[in-house]
N, C-alpha and C positions, 0 to 999 in steps of 0.2 A: 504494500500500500504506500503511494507519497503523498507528498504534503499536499497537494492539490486534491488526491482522492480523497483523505480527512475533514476538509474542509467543502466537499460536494454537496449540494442540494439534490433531493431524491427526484427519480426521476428525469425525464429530458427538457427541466424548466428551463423558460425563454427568459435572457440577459440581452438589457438594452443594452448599448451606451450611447446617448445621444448630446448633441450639441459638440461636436468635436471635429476636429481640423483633421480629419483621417489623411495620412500617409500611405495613398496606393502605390503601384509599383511604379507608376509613371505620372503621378500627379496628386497635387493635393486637395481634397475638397469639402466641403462644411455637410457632413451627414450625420447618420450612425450605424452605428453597425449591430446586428443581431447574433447572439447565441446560444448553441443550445447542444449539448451531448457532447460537448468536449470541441465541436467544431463551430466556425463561422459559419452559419446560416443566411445570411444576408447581409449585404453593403448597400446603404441608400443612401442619394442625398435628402437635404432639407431639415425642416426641425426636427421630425419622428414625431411616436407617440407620445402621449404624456406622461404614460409610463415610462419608468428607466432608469439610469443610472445618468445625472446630466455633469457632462467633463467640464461644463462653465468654456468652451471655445478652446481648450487646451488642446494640443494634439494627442493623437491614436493613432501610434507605433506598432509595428509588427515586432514581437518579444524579438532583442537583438540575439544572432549567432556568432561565438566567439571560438574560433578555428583552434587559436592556441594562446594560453596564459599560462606563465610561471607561477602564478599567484601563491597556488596551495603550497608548494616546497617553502615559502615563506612563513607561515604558519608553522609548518611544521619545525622549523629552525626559527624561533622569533628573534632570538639572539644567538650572537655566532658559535656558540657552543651547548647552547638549549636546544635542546630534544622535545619536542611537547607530545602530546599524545596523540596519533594521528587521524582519530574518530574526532576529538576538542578540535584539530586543528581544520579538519572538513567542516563543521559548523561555522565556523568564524570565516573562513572564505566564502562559503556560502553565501552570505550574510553582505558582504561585500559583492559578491557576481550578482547578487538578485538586486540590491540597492543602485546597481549601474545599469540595471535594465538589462540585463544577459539572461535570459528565459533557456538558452542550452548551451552549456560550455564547453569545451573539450577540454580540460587539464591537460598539459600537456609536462607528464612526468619525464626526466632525464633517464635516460639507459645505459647505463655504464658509468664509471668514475671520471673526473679529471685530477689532473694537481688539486685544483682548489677545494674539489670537492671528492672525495674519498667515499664519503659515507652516502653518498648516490646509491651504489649498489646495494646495501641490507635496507634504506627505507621504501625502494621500489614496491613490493610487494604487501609490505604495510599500509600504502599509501593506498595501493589501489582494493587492497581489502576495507579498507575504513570507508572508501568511499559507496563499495557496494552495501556494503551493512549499513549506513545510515541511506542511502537511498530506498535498501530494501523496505528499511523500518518505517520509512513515509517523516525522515527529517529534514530534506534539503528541499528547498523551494525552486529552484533553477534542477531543471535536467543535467545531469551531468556524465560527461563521457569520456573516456581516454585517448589521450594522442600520446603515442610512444616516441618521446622524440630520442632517437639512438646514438650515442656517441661512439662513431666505427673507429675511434682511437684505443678503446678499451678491449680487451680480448674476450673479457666476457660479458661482453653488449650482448650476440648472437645467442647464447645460452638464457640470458635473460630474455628475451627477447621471445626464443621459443616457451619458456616455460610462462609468459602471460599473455602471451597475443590472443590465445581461443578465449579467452575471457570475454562474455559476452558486452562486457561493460567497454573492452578497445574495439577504436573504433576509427581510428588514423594512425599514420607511420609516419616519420619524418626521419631523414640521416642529413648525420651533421658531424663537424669538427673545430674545436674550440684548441688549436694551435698557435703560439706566434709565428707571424710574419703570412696566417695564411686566414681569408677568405675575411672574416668579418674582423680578425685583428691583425689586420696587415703593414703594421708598424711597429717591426721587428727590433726595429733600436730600441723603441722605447721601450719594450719589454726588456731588453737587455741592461738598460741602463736600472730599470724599476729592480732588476733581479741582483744586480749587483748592490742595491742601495740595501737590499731586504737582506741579503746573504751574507754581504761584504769579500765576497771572493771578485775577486780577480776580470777584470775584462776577457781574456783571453779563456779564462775559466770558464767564464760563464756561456761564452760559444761555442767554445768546446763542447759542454755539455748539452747546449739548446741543440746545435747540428746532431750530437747523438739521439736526442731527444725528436728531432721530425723523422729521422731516417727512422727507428724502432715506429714509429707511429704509421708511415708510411706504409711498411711491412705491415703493422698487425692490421690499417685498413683494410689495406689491397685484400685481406680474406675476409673481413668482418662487412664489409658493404655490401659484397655480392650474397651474403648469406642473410642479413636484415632484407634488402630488399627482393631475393627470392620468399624472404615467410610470408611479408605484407602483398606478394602477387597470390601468393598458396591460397594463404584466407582471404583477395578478392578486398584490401583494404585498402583505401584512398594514399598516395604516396605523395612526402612531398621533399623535394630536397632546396636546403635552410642555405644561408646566407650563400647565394652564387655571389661569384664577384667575377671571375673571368667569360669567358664567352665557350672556354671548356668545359667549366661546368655544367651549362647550361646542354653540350652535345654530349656529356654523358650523361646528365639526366634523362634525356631523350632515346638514347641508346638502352635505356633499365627501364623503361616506360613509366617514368616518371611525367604527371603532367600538371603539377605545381610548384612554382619558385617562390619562395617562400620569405622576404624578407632580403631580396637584391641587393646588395652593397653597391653595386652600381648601376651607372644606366648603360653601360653595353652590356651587361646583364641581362638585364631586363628587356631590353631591346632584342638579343635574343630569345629572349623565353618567349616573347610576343612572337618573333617570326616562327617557333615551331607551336605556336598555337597554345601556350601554356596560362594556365591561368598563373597572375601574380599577386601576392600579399605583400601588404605594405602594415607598416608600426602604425596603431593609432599616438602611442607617445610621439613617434616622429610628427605627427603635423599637428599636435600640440607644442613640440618645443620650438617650431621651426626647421628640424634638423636632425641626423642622426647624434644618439649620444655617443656612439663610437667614432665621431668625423667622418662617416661613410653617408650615400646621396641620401639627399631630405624625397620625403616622399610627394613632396611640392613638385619638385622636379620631374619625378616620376610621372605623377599626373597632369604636368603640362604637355606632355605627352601620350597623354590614356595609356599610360602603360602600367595601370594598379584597378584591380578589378574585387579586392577585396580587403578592409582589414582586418589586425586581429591586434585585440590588447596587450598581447607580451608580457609587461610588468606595472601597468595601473589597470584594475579590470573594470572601471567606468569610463575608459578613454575611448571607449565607443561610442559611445552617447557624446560625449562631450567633441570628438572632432567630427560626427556628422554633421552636427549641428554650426560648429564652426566652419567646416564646406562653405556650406550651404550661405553663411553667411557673407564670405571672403570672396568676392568678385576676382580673386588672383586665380581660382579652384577654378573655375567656370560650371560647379556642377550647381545641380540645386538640393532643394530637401530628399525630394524622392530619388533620384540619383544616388544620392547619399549613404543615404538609410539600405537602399540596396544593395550597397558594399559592406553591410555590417548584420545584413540580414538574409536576402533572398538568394545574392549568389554564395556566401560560405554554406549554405542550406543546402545549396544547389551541390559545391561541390564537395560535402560530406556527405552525398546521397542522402538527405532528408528531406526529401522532396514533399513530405507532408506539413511543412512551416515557411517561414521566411517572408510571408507576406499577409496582404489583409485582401483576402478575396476568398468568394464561396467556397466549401469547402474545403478551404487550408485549417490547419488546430488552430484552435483559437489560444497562441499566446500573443498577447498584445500587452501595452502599456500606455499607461497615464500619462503624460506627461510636462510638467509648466515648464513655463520659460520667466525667469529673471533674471533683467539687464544682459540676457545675451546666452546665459548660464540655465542649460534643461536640467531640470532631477524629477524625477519619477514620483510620481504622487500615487500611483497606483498600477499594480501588476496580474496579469492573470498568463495563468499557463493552463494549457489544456482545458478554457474555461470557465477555470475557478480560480480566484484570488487568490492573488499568494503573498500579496503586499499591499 
Protein backbone atom coordinates (compact mmCIF):
# COMPACT_ATOMS: atom_id res chain seq x y z
CA UNK A 1 0.00 0.00 0.00
CA UNK A 2 1.44 3.88 -0.55
CA UNK A 3 0.85 6.85 0.73
CA UNK A 4 -1.45 7.84 -1.95
CA UNK A 5 -3.57 4.53 -1.40
CA UNK A 6 -3.86 5.59 2.51
CA UNK A 7 -5.19 8.45 1.82
CA UNK A 8 -7.86 7.31 -1.05
CA UNK A 9 -11.53 8.18 -1.07
CA UNK A 10 -13.65 4.91 -1.76
CA UNK A 11 -14.79 4.26 -4.66
CA UNK A 12 -14.09 6.15 -8.27
CA UNK A 13 -15.20 9.63 -6.65
CA UNK A 14 -14.91 12.67 -9.12
CA UNK A 15 -11.97 15.44 -8.06
CA UNK A 16 -12.37 18.96 -9.54
CA UNK A 17 -9.69 21.21 -9.64
CA UNK A 18 -10.81 24.25 -11.19
CA UNK A 19 -9.95 27.94 -11.76
CA UNK A 20 -6.28 27.16 -12.78
CA UNK A 21 -3.77 28.08 -15.21
CA UNK A 22 -3.28 24.36 -16.52
CA UNK A 23 0.15 23.44 -18.09
CA UNK A 24 -0.75 21.38 -21.29
CA UNK A 25 1.85 19.80 -23.37
CA UNK A 26 2.00 22.79 -25.66
CA UNK A 27 0.07 25.59 -24.09
CA UNK A 28 -1.29 27.14 -21.26
CA UNK A 29 -4.91 27.72 -20.58
CA UNK A 30 -7.46 28.81 -17.72
CA UNK A 31 -9.65 25.47 -17.15
CA UNK A 32 -9.92 22.46 -14.91
CA UNK A 33 -9.26 19.52 -14.81
CA UNK A 34 -11.22 16.35 -13.72
CA UNK A 35 -10.55 13.19 -11.72
CA UNK A 36 -11.38 10.09 -10.98
CA UNK A 37 -9.63 6.33 -10.37
CA UNK A 38 -6.32 7.30 -10.08
CA UNK A 39 -6.41 8.88 -13.61
CA UNK A 40 -7.27 12.23 -15.49
CA UNK A 41 -10.62 12.12 -16.78
CA UNK A 42 -11.06 15.26 -18.35
CA UNK A 43 -9.35 18.80 -19.21
CA UNK A 44 -11.61 21.68 -19.89
CA UNK A 45 -11.48 25.18 -20.31
CA UNK A 46 -13.42 27.88 -18.53
CA UNK A 47 -14.76 28.37 -14.86
CA UNK A 48 -16.07 24.60 -14.27
CA UNK A 49 -18.44 23.55 -11.92
CA UNK A 50 -19.17 24.89 -8.75
CA UNK A 51 -18.09 22.14 -7.30
CA UNK A 52 -14.39 21.47 -6.72
CA UNK A 53 -11.25 22.08 -5.47
CA UNK A 54 -10.80 26.10 -6.76
CA UNK A 55 -6.59 26.72 -7.21
CA UNK A 56 -7.47 30.74 -6.81
CA UNK A 57 -5.75 31.01 -10.83
CA UNK A 58 -2.57 29.40 -9.63
CA UNK A 59 -1.01 26.91 -12.15
CA UNK A 60 -1.75 22.92 -12.77
CA UNK A 61 1.43 21.13 -13.36
CA UNK A 62 1.98 17.72 -14.43
CA UNK A 63 3.65 15.96 -11.09
CA UNK A 64 7.47 16.67 -12.33
CA UNK A 65 9.84 13.53 -13.45
CA UNK A 66 13.40 13.42 -12.02
CA UNK A 67 15.65 11.12 -14.29
CA UNK A 68 18.56 11.39 -11.77
CA UNK A 69 19.21 12.92 -8.16
CA UNK A 70 22.06 12.20 -5.79
CA UNK A 71 19.89 13.58 -3.15
CA UNK A 72 19.33 10.25 -0.98
CA UNK A 73 23.23 9.30 -0.42
CA UNK A 74 23.10 12.70 1.20
CA UNK A 75 20.96 11.76 3.95
CA UNK A 76 22.36 8.81 4.29
CA UNK A 77 25.86 10.53 5.03
CA UNK A 78 24.55 13.83 6.61
CA UNK A 79 27.95 14.56 7.96
CA UNK A 80 31.03 13.31 6.45
CA UNK A 81 31.51 10.48 8.62
CA UNK A 82 27.63 9.95 9.87
CA UNK A 83 26.02 6.82 8.91
CA UNK A 84 22.39 7.50 9.57
CA UNK A 85 19.81 4.80 9.01
CA UNK A 86 18.81 4.32 5.66
CA UNK A 87 14.90 3.79 6.13
CA UNK A 88 15.22 7.68 8.49
CA UNK A 89 17.23 8.76 5.74
CA UNK A 90 14.41 7.70 2.61
CA UNK A 91 11.88 9.64 4.73
CA UNK A 92 13.68 12.89 4.92
CA UNK A 93 14.42 12.90 1.07
CA UNK A 94 11.32 12.04 0.44
CA UNK A 95 10.10 14.97 2.15
CA UNK A 96 12.24 17.04 0.04
CA UNK A 97 11.46 15.38 -3.79
CA UNK A 98 7.78 15.68 -2.84
CA UNK A 99 8.11 19.58 -1.54
CA UNK A 100 9.95 20.34 -5.13
CA UNK A 101 7.09 19.00 -6.82
CA UNK A 102 8.89 15.57 -8.10
CA UNK A 103 5.78 13.03 -8.02
CA UNK A 104 8.56 10.11 -9.58
CA UNK A 105 12.02 10.15 -8.93
CA UNK A 106 14.66 7.93 -9.83
CA UNK A 107 17.45 7.83 -7.16
CA UNK A 108 20.19 7.40 -8.66
CA UNK A 109 22.52 5.26 -6.23
CA UNK A 110 26.43 5.16 -7.12
CA UNK A 111 27.83 1.44 -8.08
CA UNK A 112 31.09 0.83 -7.04
CA UNK A 113 33.71 2.95 -4.84
CA UNK A 114 35.99 5.97 -5.71
CA UNK A 115 38.95 7.40 -3.61
CA UNK A 116 36.59 9.78 -2.09
CA UNK A 117 34.15 7.46 -1.44
CA UNK A 118 34.94 3.96 -0.25
CA UNK A 119 31.87 3.07 1.58
CA UNK A 120 29.66 3.32 -1.85
CA UNK A 121 29.90 -0.24 -2.01
CA UNK A 122 28.25 -1.81 1.42
CA UNK A 123 25.60 1.01 1.55
CA UNK A 124 24.30 0.13 -2.09
CA UNK A 125 22.11 -2.56 -1.19
CA UNK A 126 20.80 -0.97 2.16
CA UNK A 127 19.87 1.82 0.35
CA UNK A 128 17.82 0.38 -2.09
CA UNK A 129 16.30 -2.19 0.57
CA UNK A 130 15.02 0.92 2.73
CA UNK A 131 13.60 2.28 -0.14
CA UNK A 132 11.41 -0.80 -1.04
CA UNK A 133 10.39 -1.25 2.46
CA UNK A 134 9.16 2.08 3.02
CA UNK A 135 7.49 2.34 -0.38
CA UNK A 136 6.05 -1.07 0.28
CA UNK A 137 4.61 0.12 3.79
CA UNK A 138 2.64 3.05 1.87
CA UNK A 139 5.45 5.86 3.56
CA UNK A 140 6.81 7.89 0.67
CA UNK A 141 4.66 10.40 -1.08
CA UNK A 142 6.76 10.63 -4.45
CA UNK A 143 7.04 7.24 -6.41
CA UNK A 144 10.29 6.36 -6.28
CA UNK A 145 12.75 4.33 -8.49
CA UNK A 146 16.24 3.37 -9.11
CA UNK A 147 18.87 4.53 -11.40
CA UNK A 148 22.16 2.52 -11.02
CA UNK A 149 24.52 4.96 -11.95
CA UNK A 150 27.92 2.43 -12.32
CA UNK A 151 31.39 3.45 -11.61
CA UNK A 152 33.26 1.15 -14.51
CA UNK A 153 36.56 2.38 -12.55
CA UNK A 154 35.75 -0.12 -9.66
CA UNK A 155 36.14 -3.91 -10.32
CA UNK A 156 33.29 -4.63 -8.48
CA UNK A 157 30.77 -2.35 -10.15
CA UNK A 158 29.80 -5.48 -12.50
CA UNK A 159 29.05 -7.91 -9.54
CA UNK A 160 27.16 -5.33 -7.89
CA UNK A 161 25.46 -4.57 -10.56
CA UNK A 162 24.21 -8.02 -11.29
CA UNK A 163 23.21 -8.90 -7.95
CA UNK A 164 20.59 -5.61 -7.81
CA UNK A 165 19.55 -4.95 -11.27
CA UNK A 166 16.38 -7.67 -11.29
CA UNK A 167 15.16 -5.74 -8.59
CA UNK A 168 11.83 -4.63 -9.53
CA UNK A 169 12.29 -1.23 -7.99
CA UNK A 170 15.77 -0.46 -10.87
CA UNK A 171 14.71 0.92 -13.32
CA UNK A 172 17.64 2.85 -15.23
CA UNK A 173 21.53 2.29 -15.84
CA UNK A 174 23.99 4.89 -16.39
CA UNK A 175 28.18 4.36 -16.70
CA UNK A 176 30.37 6.78 -15.62
CA UNK A 177 33.88 7.62 -14.56
CA UNK A 178 34.92 10.08 -11.91
CA UNK A 179 38.94 10.39 -12.88
CA UNK A 180 41.25 13.22 -13.14
CA UNK A 181 42.07 14.88 -16.18
CA UNK A 182 39.09 12.98 -17.69
CA UNK A 183 35.52 13.77 -18.90
CA UNK A 184 33.60 15.85 -16.21
CA UNK A 185 37.05 16.62 -14.35
CA UNK A 186 39.31 17.46 -16.97
CA UNK A 187 41.75 19.69 -15.10
CA UNK A 188 44.24 17.48 -14.37
CA UNK A 189 46.62 20.17 -12.65
CA UNK A 190 44.48 21.03 -10.40
CA UNK A 191 43.83 17.87 -9.17
CA UNK A 192 47.43 17.46 -8.81
CA UNK A 193 48.37 20.43 -7.29
CA UNK A 194 44.87 19.93 -4.68
CA UNK A 195 46.66 16.32 -4.20
CA UNK A 196 49.94 17.57 -3.38
CA UNK A 197 48.56 20.30 -0.80
CA UNK A 198 46.38 17.31 0.85
CA UNK A 199 49.31 14.65 1.00
CA UNK A 200 52.23 16.81 0.99
CA UNK A 201 54.27 14.43 -1.25
CA UNK A 202 56.17 15.59 -3.96
CA UNK A 203 55.10 16.90 -7.56
CA UNK A 204 56.79 14.23 -9.20
CA UNK A 205 55.16 11.81 -6.76
CA UNK A 206 52.09 12.71 -7.10
CA UNK A 207 52.07 11.88 -11.00
CA UNK A 208 53.64 9.28 -10.71
CA UNK A 209 51.07 7.89 -8.92
CA UNK A 210 47.91 9.72 -10.69
CA UNK A 211 49.51 8.02 -14.33
CA UNK A 212 49.47 4.69 -12.23
CA UNK A 213 46.28 5.43 -11.19
CA UNK A 214 44.37 6.12 -14.89
CA UNK A 215 46.31 3.22 -16.43
CA UNK A 216 44.88 0.54 -13.54
CA UNK A 217 41.44 2.25 -14.12
CA UNK A 218 41.63 2.16 -17.67
CA UNK A 219 42.31 -1.62 -17.41
CA UNK A 220 39.67 -2.50 -14.98
CA UNK A 221 37.15 -0.26 -17.20
CA UNK A 222 37.84 -1.72 -20.45
CA UNK A 223 36.16 -5.10 -18.65
CA UNK A 224 33.66 -3.43 -16.36
CA UNK A 225 31.76 -1.33 -19.19
CA UNK A 226 31.12 -3.86 -21.48
CA UNK A 227 29.71 -6.11 -18.72
CA UNK A 228 27.36 -3.06 -16.86
CA UNK A 229 26.08 -2.32 -20.20
CA UNK A 230 25.54 -5.80 -21.40
CA UNK A 231 23.19 -6.44 -17.90
CA UNK A 232 21.12 -3.14 -18.58
CA UNK A 233 20.51 -4.59 -22.49
CA UNK A 234 19.78 -8.24 -20.71
CA UNK A 235 16.97 -6.80 -18.60
CA UNK A 236 15.69 -4.28 -21.41
CA UNK A 237 16.73 -1.09 -19.05
CA UNK A 238 16.81 2.55 -20.37
CA UNK A 239 20.90 3.25 -20.77
CA UNK A 240 22.53 6.39 -20.29
CA UNK A 241 26.16 7.35 -20.54
CA UNK A 242 27.16 10.42 -17.95
CA UNK A 243 29.32 13.32 -18.51
CA UNK A 244 30.43 12.85 -22.42
CA UNK A 245 32.96 15.48 -23.10
CA UNK A 246 34.60 14.36 -26.31
CA UNK A 247 32.92 13.45 -29.59
CA UNK A 248 34.39 9.65 -28.69
CA UNK A 249 32.38 9.27 -26.26
CA UNK A 250 29.54 10.02 -27.76
CA UNK A 251 30.41 7.20 -30.82
CA UNK A 252 30.96 4.72 -28.31
CA UNK A 253 27.88 5.26 -26.80
CA UNK A 254 26.29 4.69 -29.90
CA UNK A 255 28.35 1.60 -30.62
CA UNK A 256 26.66 -0.12 -26.95
CA UNK A 257 23.27 1.31 -27.96
CA UNK A 258 23.27 3.73 -25.65
CA UNK A 259 20.73 6.46 -26.52
CA UNK A 260 21.11 9.13 -23.73
CA UNK A 261 23.88 11.64 -22.92
CA UNK A 262 23.55 12.48 -19.82
CA UNK A 263 24.98 15.76 -18.50
CA UNK A 264 27.59 16.80 -21.71
CA UNK A 265 30.45 18.63 -20.51
CA UNK A 266 30.58 20.17 -23.77
CA UNK A 267 28.89 21.36 -26.64
CA UNK A 268 30.70 19.18 -29.36
CA UNK A 269 29.29 16.65 -27.16
CA UNK A 270 26.30 17.30 -27.21
CA UNK A 271 26.31 18.27 -30.78
CA UNK A 272 27.01 14.91 -31.36
CA UNK A 273 24.64 13.04 -29.32
CA UNK A 274 22.15 15.25 -31.29
CA UNK A 275 23.52 14.03 -34.68
CA UNK A 276 23.13 10.40 -33.68
CA UNK A 277 19.65 11.19 -32.48
CA UNK A 278 20.24 10.85 -28.66
CA UNK A 279 18.23 12.23 -26.31
CA UNK A 280 20.28 14.96 -23.83
CA UNK A 281 20.06 15.88 -20.12
CA UNK A 282 21.19 18.94 -18.84
CA UNK A 283 21.70 20.08 -14.64
CA UNK A 284 18.75 21.81 -13.44
CA UNK A 285 21.48 23.56 -10.94
CA UNK A 286 23.28 24.48 -14.14
CA UNK A 287 20.61 27.08 -15.34
CA UNK A 288 20.00 28.06 -11.98
CA UNK A 289 23.64 29.20 -11.25
CA UNK A 290 24.21 30.27 -14.70
CA UNK A 291 26.86 27.62 -15.36
CA UNK A 292 28.45 24.47 -14.67
CA UNK A 293 29.93 24.12 -11.12
CA UNK A 294 32.72 22.14 -12.42
CA UNK A 295 33.61 25.13 -15.35
CA UNK A 296 32.22 22.75 -17.86
CA UNK A 297 29.36 24.33 -20.77
CA UNK A 298 26.33 26.14 -18.92
CA UNK A 299 23.30 24.40 -20.00
CA UNK A 300 22.34 28.12 -21.50
CA UNK A 301 24.51 27.36 -24.20
CA UNK A 302 23.20 24.12 -24.76
CA UNK A 303 19.96 25.25 -25.21
CA UNK A 304 20.65 28.17 -27.60
CA UNK A 305 21.14 25.47 -29.41
CA UNK A 306 18.08 22.87 -28.61
CA UNK A 307 20.40 20.72 -27.87
CA UNK A 308 18.84 19.79 -24.18
CA UNK A 309 15.70 17.81 -24.37
CA UNK A 310 15.52 17.04 -20.76
CA UNK A 311 16.45 17.95 -17.04
CA UNK A 312 17.32 16.33 -14.12
CA UNK A 313 18.06 17.63 -10.48
CA UNK A 314 21.50 16.11 -9.68
CA UNK A 315 22.09 17.71 -6.34
CA UNK A 316 19.17 20.30 -5.34
CA UNK A 317 15.80 18.18 -5.84
CA UNK A 318 13.58 21.23 -6.24
CA UNK A 319 15.78 22.77 -9.13
CA UNK A 320 13.07 21.44 -11.34
CA UNK A 321 10.47 23.59 -10.55
CA UNK A 322 12.53 26.23 -9.93
CA UNK A 323 14.42 26.50 -13.49
CA UNK A 324 11.26 25.69 -15.54
CA UNK A 325 9.92 28.33 -14.23
CA UNK A 326 12.92 30.60 -14.73
CA UNK A 327 12.88 29.40 -18.77
CA UNK A 328 10.08 30.40 -19.10
CA UNK A 329 10.70 33.52 -17.75
CA UNK A 330 14.22 34.53 -19.27
CA UNK A 331 13.79 35.75 -22.84
CA UNK A 332 17.70 34.55 -23.39
CA UNK A 333 15.99 30.47 -23.11
CA UNK A 334 13.40 31.23 -25.95
CA UNK A 335 11.27 28.47 -24.57
CA UNK A 336 8.02 29.18 -22.72
CA UNK A 337 6.12 27.54 -19.66
CA UNK A 338 4.89 24.43 -21.56
CA UNK A 339 8.02 23.98 -23.28
CA UNK A 340 9.59 23.97 -20.12
CA UNK A 341 7.74 21.88 -17.94
CA UNK A 342 8.04 19.22 -20.70
CA UNK A 343 11.80 18.89 -20.13
CA UNK A 344 11.14 18.07 -16.43
CA UNK A 345 8.11 16.07 -17.11
CA UNK A 346 6.76 14.44 -20.27
CA UNK A 347 9.94 13.77 -22.03
CA UNK A 348 12.12 12.05 -18.93
CA UNK A 349 8.48 10.04 -18.65
CA UNK A 350 8.92 9.52 -22.10
CA UNK A 351 12.38 8.23 -21.89
CA UNK A 352 12.07 6.08 -18.64
CA UNK A 353 9.26 4.21 -20.50
CA UNK A 354 6.41 5.69 -18.39
CA UNK A 355 4.49 6.60 -20.70
CA UNK A 356 1.47 6.53 -18.24
CA UNK A 357 2.47 10.31 -16.73
CA UNK A 358 4.34 13.31 -17.66
CA UNK A 359 1.60 15.37 -18.63
CA UNK A 360 -2.16 16.75 -18.12
CA UNK A 361 -4.21 15.11 -20.73
CA UNK A 362 -7.15 12.35 -20.68
CA UNK A 363 -6.18 9.50 -19.60
CA UNK A 364 -2.54 10.14 -18.36
CA UNK A 365 -2.27 9.24 -13.91
CA UNK A 366 -3.35 11.92 -12.52
CA UNK A 367 -0.06 13.31 -10.72
CA UNK A 368 -0.26 16.82 -10.81
CA UNK A 369 0.59 19.86 -8.72
CA UNK A 370 -0.44 23.06 -7.13
CA UNK A 371 1.30 25.50 -7.71
CA UNK A 372 1.97 29.60 -6.68
CA UNK A 373 4.12 31.94 -7.84
CA UNK A 374 5.82 34.76 -5.63
CA UNK A 375 7.94 37.46 -7.08
CA UNK A 376 9.01 35.10 -9.65
CA UNK A 377 9.67 32.18 -7.17
CA UNK A 378 6.89 28.63 -7.65
CA UNK A 379 6.49 26.38 -4.47
CA UNK A 380 3.96 23.80 -4.53
CA UNK A 381 0.84 24.57 -2.58
CA UNK A 382 -0.55 21.32 -3.39
CA UNK A 383 0.40 17.70 -4.65
CA UNK A 384 -1.52 14.73 -5.97
CA UNK A 385 -0.11 11.49 -7.20
CA UNK A 386 -2.19 8.87 -8.68
CA UNK A 387 -5.10 11.16 -7.77
CA UNK A 388 -4.97 11.55 -4.37
CA UNK A 389 -3.16 14.15 -2.27
CA UNK A 390 -0.12 13.74 -1.01
CA UNK A 391 0.67 17.21 -0.10
Amino acid sequence: MTFADRQAPTGSELTILKNARVVLRDEIVSGHVSIAGGEIVSVDTGAGPRAGTDLDGDYLLPGLVDIHTDHFEKHVYPRAHVRWDPLRAALAHDAQIIGGGVTTVFDSLCVGATLKNPERREILAPMIDALEQAQTAGMLRSEHLVHLRCEITDPETARLTEENIAKPIVRMISVMEHLPGRRQSRDIEGYISRRMADSGLSRATVEKDTEKLLALSDEIGHRVRPAVVALAHRHKLPLLSHDDTEEVHIDEAVLEGIAVSEFPCTLEAARKAREHGMHVVGGAPNVLRGGSQSGNIAVSDLMAEDLVDILASDYVPRSLLDSAFLIAADAAFSADLAEAVRMVSKTPAEVAGLSDRGEIATGKRADLLHVGLHNGHPFVKQAWRAGQRVL
